[in-house]
C-alpha positions in Angstrom: 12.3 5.5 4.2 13.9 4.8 0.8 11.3 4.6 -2.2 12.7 2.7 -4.9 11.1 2.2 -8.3 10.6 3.7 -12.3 8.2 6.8 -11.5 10.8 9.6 -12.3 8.6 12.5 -12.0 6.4 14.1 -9.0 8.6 13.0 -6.1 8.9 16.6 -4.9 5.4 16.7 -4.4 5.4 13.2 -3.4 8.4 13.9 -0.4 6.0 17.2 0.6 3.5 15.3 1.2 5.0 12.9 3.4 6.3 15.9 5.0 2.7 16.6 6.7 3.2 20.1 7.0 6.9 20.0 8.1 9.4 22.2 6.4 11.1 20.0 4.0 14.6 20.4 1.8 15.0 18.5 -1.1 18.5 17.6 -2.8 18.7 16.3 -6.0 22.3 13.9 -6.4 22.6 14.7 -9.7 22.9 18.4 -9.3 26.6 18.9 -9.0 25.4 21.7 -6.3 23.0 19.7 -4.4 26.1 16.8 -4.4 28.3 19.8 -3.1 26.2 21.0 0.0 26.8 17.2 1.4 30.7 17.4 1.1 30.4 17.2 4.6 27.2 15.3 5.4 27.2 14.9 8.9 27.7 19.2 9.4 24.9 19.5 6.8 22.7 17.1 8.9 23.2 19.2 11.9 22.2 22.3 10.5 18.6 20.7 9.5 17.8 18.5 12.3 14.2 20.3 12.5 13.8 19.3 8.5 12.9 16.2 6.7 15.8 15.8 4.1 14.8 14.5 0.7 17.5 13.1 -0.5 16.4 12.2 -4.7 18.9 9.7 -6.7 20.6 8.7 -3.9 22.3 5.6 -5.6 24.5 8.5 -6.9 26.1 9.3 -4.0 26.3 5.4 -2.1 28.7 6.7 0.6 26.4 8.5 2.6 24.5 6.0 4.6 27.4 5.0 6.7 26.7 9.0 7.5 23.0 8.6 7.7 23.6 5.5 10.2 25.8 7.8 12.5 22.8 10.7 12.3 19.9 8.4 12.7 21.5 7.0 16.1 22.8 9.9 17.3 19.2 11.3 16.4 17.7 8.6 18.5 19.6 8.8 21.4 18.7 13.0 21.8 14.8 11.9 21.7 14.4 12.7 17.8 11.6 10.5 16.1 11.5 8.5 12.9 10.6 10.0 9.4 13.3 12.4 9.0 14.9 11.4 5.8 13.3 10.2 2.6 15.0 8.3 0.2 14.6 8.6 -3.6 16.7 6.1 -5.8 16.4 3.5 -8.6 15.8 0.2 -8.1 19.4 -1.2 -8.1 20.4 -4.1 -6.1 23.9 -2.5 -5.1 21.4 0.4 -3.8 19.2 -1.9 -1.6 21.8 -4.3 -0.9 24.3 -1.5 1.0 20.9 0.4 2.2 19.8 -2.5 4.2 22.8 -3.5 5.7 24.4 0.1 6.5 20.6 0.9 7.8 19.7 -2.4 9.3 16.4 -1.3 11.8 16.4 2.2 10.5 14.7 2.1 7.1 11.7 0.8 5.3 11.2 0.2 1.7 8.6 1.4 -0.6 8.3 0.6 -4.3 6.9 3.7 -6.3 5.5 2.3 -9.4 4.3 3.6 -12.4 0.8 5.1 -12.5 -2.1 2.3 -11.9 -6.0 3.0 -12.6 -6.7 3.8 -9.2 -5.0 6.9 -9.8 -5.9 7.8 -12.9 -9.7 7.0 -12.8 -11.7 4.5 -15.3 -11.9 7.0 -17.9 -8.6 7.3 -18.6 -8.4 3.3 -19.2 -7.6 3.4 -22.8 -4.8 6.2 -22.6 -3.1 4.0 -19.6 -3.4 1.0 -21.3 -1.5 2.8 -24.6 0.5 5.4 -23.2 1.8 3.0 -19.8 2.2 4.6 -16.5 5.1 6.6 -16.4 3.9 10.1 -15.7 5.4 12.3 -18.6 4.1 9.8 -21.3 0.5 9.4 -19.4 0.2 13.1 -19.4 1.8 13.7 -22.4 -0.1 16.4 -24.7 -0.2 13.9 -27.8 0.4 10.4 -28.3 3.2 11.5 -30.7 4.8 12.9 -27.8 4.0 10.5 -25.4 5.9 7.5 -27.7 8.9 9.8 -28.2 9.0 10.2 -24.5 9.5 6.4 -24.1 11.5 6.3 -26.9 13.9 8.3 -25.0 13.5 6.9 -21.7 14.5 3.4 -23.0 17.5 4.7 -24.7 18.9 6.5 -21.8 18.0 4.0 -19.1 19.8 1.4 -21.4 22.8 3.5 -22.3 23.2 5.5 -19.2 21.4 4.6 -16.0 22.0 0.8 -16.5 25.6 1.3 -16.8 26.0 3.8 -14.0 24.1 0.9 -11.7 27.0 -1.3 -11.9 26.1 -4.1 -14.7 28.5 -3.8 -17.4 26.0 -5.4 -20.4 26.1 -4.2 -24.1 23.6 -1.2 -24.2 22.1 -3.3 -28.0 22.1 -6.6 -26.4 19.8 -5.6 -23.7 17.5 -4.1 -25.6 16.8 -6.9 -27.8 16.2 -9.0 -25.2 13.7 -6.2 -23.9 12.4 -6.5 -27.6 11.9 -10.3 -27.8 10.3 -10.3 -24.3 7.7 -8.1 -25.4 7.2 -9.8 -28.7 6.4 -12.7 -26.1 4.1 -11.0 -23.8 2.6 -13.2 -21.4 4.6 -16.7 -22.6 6.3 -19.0 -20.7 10.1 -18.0 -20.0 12.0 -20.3 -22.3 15.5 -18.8 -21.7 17.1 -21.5 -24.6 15.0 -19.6 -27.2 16.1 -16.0 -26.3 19.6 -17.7 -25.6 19.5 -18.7 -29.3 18.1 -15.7 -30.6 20.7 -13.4 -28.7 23.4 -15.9 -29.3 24.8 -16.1 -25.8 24.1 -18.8 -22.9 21.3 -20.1 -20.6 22.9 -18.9 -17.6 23.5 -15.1 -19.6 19.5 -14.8 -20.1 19.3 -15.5 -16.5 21.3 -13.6 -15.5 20.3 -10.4 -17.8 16.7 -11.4 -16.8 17.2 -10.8 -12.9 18.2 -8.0 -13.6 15.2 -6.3 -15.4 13.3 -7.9 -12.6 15.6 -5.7 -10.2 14.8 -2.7 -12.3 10.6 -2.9 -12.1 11.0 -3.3 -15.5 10.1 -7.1 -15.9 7.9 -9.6 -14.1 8.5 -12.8 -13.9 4.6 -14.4 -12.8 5.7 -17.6 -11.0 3.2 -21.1 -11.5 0.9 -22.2 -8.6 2.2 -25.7 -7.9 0.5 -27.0 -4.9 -1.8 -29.2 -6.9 0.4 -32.7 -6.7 -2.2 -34.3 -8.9 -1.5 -32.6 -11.9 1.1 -32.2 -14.4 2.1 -28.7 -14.1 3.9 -25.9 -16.0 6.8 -25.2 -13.6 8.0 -21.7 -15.9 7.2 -18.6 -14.7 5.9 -16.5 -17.1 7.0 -13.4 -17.9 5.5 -9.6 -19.0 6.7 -6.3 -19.5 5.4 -4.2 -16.4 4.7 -1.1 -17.7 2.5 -1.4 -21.0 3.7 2.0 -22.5 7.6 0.8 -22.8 6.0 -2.6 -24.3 3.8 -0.7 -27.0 7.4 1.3 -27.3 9.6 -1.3 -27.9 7.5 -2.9 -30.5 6.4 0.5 -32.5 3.0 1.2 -31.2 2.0 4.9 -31.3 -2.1 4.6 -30.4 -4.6 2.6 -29.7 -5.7 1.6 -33.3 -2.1 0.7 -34.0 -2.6 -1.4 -31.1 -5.8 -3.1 -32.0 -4.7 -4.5 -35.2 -0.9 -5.9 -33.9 -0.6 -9.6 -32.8 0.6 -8.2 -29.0 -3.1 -7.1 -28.3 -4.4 -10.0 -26.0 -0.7 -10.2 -24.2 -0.8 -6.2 -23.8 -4.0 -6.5 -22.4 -3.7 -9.2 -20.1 -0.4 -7.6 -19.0 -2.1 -4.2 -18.3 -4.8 -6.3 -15.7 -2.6 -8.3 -14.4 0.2 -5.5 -13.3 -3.0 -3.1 -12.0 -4.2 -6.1 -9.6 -1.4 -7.4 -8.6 -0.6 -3.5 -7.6 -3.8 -3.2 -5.7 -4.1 -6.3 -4.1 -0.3 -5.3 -2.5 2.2 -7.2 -0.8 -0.4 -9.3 1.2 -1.2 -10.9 -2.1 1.0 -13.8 -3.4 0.7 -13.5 -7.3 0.8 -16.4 -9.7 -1.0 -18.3 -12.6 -2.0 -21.9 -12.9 -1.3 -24.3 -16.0 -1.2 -28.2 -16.6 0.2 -30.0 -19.5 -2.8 -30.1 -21.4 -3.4 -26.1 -21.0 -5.6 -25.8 -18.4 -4.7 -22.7 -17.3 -5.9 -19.8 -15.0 -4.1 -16.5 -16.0 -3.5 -14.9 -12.5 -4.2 -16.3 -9.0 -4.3 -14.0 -6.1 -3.4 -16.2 -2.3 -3.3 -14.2 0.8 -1.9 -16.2 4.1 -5.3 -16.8 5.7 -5.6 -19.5 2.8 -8.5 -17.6 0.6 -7.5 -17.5 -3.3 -9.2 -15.5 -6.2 -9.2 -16.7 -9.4 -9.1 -14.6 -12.6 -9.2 -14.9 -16.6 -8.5 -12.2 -18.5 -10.2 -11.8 -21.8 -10.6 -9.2 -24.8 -13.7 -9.9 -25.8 -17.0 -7.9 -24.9 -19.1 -11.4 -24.9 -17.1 -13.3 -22.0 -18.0 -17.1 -21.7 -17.3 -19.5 -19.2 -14.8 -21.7 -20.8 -14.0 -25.2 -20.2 -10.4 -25.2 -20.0 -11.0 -22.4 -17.2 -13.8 -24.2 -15.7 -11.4 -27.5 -14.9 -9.0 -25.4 -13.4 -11.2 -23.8 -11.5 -12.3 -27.1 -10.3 -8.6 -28.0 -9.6 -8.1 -24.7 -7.4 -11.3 -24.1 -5.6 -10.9 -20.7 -5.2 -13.1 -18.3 -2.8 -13.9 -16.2 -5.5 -13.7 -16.8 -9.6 -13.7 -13.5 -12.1 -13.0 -13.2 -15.8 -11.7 -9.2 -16.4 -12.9 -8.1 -19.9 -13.1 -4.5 -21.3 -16.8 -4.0 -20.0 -18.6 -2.1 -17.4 -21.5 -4.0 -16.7 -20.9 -6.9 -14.1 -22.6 -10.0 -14.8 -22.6 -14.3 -13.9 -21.1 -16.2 -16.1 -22.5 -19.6 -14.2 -20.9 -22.0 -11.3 -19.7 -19.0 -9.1 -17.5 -17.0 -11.7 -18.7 -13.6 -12.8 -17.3 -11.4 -15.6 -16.4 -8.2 -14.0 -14.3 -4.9 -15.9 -10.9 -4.2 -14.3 -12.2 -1.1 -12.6 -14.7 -2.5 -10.3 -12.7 -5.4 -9.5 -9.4 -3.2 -8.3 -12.3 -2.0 -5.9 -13.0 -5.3 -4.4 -9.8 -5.7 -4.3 -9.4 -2.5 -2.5 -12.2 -3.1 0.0 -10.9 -6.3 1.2 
């Protein structure tokens, strides 16, 4: 399995656990040891056939899955099982690219992502929503220390990791695009804008925008257009994933900070919609809904069977049913309709759409 995503801490535990109770070695590619002991990675194979390998940063060392290709099939044809190597790397599309050809029928991907509230409980909301899910700034002593963390992550995924991933872009260039994305938080993509702003071309932002896509650090929310009746918005719109580098990027120490900056309602809607979209999982087709005139719905949920949710996000405490989300609602028909606001109580709103907090709805979504 190759796990591929942001979360740079607790994958020791994480590859233990997958372990089951099977003695496990772990090798981290950036230790110029651990890269040593695999000079010879077929002879070191051999020697732990009995061991599931953990094999962390393994963008770092690309040559070895011809070797792992030659092991796994050997491996097969003496009766050994699957499960005997885990992956760790970033997201890179050189990585997954070379992965899945060299190990066509012999791997499966996993995206680890940055802490979601499942994990972390309902009572930690606030300090997810402000600190982001990276582990060492969520469980960071202060929120002093938790900013400088991502104040240092950026800089040294910009500057180093980046670079070492294969994309030659100016280290300062990137991060003002980073910069005027989260400015933007929740917009529509208008890549002539950012084009402007950055002074380089269309096809550049595209191009510089795939990429942070590729790296978990951007999503790009893509419309709903199966309504032929309606003039739709046809740009995706985009949102920093994790809400910690977002509050980063823009200076954002702590929650009151937060409260009082302009990126308040696009940090929070960003914070539900990356949390749902988590839960719900790969079943889940994500996407929004707008028309022309802005009836919009901020995030709809479609699984294959043809049954869609329908949620509104709001920061408000007093939810209402609004009408711009009430014609849409009547354009979609969903199954189910929610607006997700910073409550606990759960309550109707009228015509089948009830206001629900993000906690009990990453339940239902859970449940289903």
């Amino acid at each position: 399995m190759v796990l591929t995503g942001p979360r740079q801490v607790g994958k020791t535990t994480l590859a233990l656990k997958i372990a089951e109770g099977r003695p496990a070695i772990y090798l981290d590619l950036e230790s110029e040891g651990d890269r040593a002991r695999l000079a010879e990675p077929e002879l070191y194979f051999a020697d732990h056939v009995d061991e599931l390998l953990v094999l962390d940063e393994i963008q770092r060392l690309p040559g070895l899955f011809e070797a792992l290709r030659g092991v796994i099939d050997r491996g097969r044809r003496e009766g050994r099982g699957n499960g005997r190597f885990l992956l760790l790397g970033s997201a890179s599309l050189d990585l997954l690219a070379q992965s899945g050809e060299t190990l066509a029928g012999r791997v499966a991907f996993a995206e680890l992502t940055p802490f979601d509230l499942t994990e972390v409980g309902s009572e930690q909301l606030d300090r997810l929503w402000v600190r982001g899910g990276f582990p060492e700034s969520f469980l960071a002593s202060t929120d002093e220390a938790s900013l400088r963390w991502r104040r240092d992550f950026i800089r040294t995924y910009l500057e180093r990791d980046i670079p070492q991933l294969g994309p030659r872009i100016p280290a300062e260039t990137l991060r003002r695009l980073w910069t005027m994305l989260a400015h933007n938080q929740g917009a529509l993509l208008n890549a002539a804008s950012l084009a402007q702003g950055l002074g380089v071309s269309g096809a550049t932002i595209g191009r510089y925008l795939d990429l942070m896509v590729d790296l978990l650090l951007v999503r790009r929310l893509p419309p709903r257009l199966t309504n032929a009746g309606k003039r739709l918005m046809r740009s995706p719109k985009v949102y920093l994933r994790d809400s910690g580098l977002l509050h980063a990027l823009l200076g954002i120490g702590d929650k009151d900070s937060l409260l009082g900056h302009p990126v308040l309602g696009g940090s929070w809607e960003g914070l539900v919609i990356e949390n749902l979209i988590g839960v719900a999982g790969a079943s889940a087709e994500p996407s929004f809904y707008r028309t022309s005139n802005g009836t919009e719905v901020d995030l709809v949920l479609s699984w294959a069977d043809g049954r869609e949710w329908a949620v509104e996000v709001k920061r408000t405490l007093a939810p209402k049913l609004e009408r711009g989300l009430r014609s849409a609602l009547d354009d979609i028909e969903p199954e189910r309709s929610f607006v997700v606001y910073p409550g606990s109580e759960r309550f109707p709103l009228g015509e089948g759409v009830e206001a629900i907090g993000l906690n009990e709805l990453c339940a239902e979504l859970n449940s289903t």
